[in-house]
C-alpha positions in Angstrom: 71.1 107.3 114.8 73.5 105.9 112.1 77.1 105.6 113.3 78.1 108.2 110.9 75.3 110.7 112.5 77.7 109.9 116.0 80.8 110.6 114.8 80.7 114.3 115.8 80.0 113.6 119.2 82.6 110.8 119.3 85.7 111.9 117.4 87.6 109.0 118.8 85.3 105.7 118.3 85.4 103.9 115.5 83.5 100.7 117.0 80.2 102.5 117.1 77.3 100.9 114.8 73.5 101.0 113.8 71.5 98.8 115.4 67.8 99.4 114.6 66.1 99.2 117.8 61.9 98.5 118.0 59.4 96.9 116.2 60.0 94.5 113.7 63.2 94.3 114.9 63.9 90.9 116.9 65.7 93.2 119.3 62.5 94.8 121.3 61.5 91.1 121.1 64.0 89.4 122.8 64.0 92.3 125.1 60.8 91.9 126.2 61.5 87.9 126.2 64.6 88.9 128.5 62.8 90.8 131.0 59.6 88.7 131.1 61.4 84.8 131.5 59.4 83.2 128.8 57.8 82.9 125.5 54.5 82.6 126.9 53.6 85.7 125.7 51.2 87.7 122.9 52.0 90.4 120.8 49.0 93.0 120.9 49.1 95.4 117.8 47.5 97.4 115.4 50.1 97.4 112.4 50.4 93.8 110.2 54.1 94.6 109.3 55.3 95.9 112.3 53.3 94.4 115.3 52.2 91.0 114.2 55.1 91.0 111.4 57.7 91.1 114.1 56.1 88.8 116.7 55.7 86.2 113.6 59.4 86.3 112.5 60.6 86.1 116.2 58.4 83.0 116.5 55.5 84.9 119.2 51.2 84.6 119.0 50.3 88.1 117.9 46.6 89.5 118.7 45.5 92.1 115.5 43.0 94.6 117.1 41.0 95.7 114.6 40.5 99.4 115.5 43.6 100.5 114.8 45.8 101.4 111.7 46.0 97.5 109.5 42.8 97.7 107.3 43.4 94.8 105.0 40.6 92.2 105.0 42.5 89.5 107.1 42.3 85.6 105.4 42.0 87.6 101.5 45.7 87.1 100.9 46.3 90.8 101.2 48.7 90.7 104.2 52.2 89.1 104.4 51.3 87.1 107.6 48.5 86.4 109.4 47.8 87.2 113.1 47.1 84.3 115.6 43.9 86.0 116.8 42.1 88.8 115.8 40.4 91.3 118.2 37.4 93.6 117.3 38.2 96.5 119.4 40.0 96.9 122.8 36.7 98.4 123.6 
């Protein structure tokens, strides 16, 4: 929700802000690097740009499964980055 979106609801605030929350965003990232105590985790995803996108730029291994929504040929060029591994199917 913007901070214009909250104003209604908070007539008196004027320090509210947008802050887009999930993935690519490094927030859910650092989150999840928060909570866990390391970076010695994988990113497991379906989606280049937001999945394996968003674990590149915060500087994570990202695992592509190929069942799922990305269809571009990975290693063509067609994708913006490249995953660290790529997995079939989950199945």
């Amino acid at each position: 929700m913007k901070a214009s979106a909250s104003r209604p609801a908070y007539p008196n605030r004027t320090d509210l802000r947008f802050a887009r929350l999930g993935k690519p965003h490094a927030a859910m990232f650092a989150e999840a690097l928060r909570r866990s105590g390391t970076r010695n985790m994988v990113m497991v995803g379906d989606q280049i740009d937001a999945d394996i996108g968003g674990a590149h730029e915060f500087g994570l291994d990202s695992v592509l499964v190929g069942t799922g929504v990305s269809v571009a040929p990975i290693g063509a060029g067609l994708v913006r980055v490249q995953p660290t591994y790529l997995l079939p199917s989950l199945g």
